[in-house]
N, C-alpha and C positions, 0 to 999 in steps of 0.2 A: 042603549043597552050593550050596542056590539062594543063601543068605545071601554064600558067597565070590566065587560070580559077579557077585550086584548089587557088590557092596563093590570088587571089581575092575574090573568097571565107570564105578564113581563116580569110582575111581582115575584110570583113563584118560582120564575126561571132563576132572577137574582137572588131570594134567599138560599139557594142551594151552591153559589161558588161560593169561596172561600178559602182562606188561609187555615191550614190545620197543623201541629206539632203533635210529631209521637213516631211510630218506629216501624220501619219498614221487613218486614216479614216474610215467611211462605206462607201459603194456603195448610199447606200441616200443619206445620209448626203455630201457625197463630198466635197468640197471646204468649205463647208459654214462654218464646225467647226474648225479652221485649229488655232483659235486665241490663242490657249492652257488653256482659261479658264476654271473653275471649271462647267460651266454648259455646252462648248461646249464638254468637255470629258464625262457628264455625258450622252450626246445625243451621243455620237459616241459608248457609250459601249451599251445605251439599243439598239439602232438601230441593232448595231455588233450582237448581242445577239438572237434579232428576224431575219435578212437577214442571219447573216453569212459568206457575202462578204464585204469584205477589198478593201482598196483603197491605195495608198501613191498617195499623193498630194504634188507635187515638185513644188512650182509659182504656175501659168495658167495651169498646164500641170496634170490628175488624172490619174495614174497609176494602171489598174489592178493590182489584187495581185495575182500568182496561190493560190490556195483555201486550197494545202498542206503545204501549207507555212503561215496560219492565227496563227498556235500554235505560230510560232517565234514572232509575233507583238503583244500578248494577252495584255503584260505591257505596248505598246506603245498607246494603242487605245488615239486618241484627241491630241496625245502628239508629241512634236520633235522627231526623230529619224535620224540614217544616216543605210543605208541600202546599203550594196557589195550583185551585183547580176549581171544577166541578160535579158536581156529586150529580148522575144521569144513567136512570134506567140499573140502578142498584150498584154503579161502579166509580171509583173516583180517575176522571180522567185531567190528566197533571200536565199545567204548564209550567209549571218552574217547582224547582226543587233544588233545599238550600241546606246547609248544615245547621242543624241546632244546639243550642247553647245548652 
């Protein structure tokens, strides 16, 4: 039994990394600048600038960002991105972060 619990565990742990595309954000702004123009990046950097907190916005779906993890997204703010991470304790915490097409 302890064998199916770790093993179902491990499960869980694995479906939550993953590779995601969509657009790096503030916590204000959220969904609203996502369109990649020149003026919704320019709200998502001064927003970034004053909060601090990051978002990635996949669709419908805004994804905390851990807050040690804002250096990797600095060039993405407003902008497409694909980000390899883990999704843990309600935040996406990123190991790589790539430009998207």
């Amino acid at each position: 039994m302890k064998k199916f619990i770790f093993s179902f565990a491990l499960s869980a742990i694995a479906a939550l990394a993953g590779t995601y595309t969509g657009v790096v954000s503030d916590a204000g702004c959220g969904a609203k600048h996502v369109d990649g123009s020149d003026a919704s990046i320019a709200c998502v950097k001064r927003c970034a600038d004053r909060t601090g907190k990051l978002v990635f916005v996949v669709g419908d779906v805004v994804y905390n960002v851990d807050s040690g993890d804002n250096g990797k997204l600095k060039d993405y703010l407003g902008k497409k991105a694909k980000i390899t991470g883990t999704l843990a304790e309600g935040k996406l915490n990123i190991e790589k972060v790539e430009k998207a097409d």
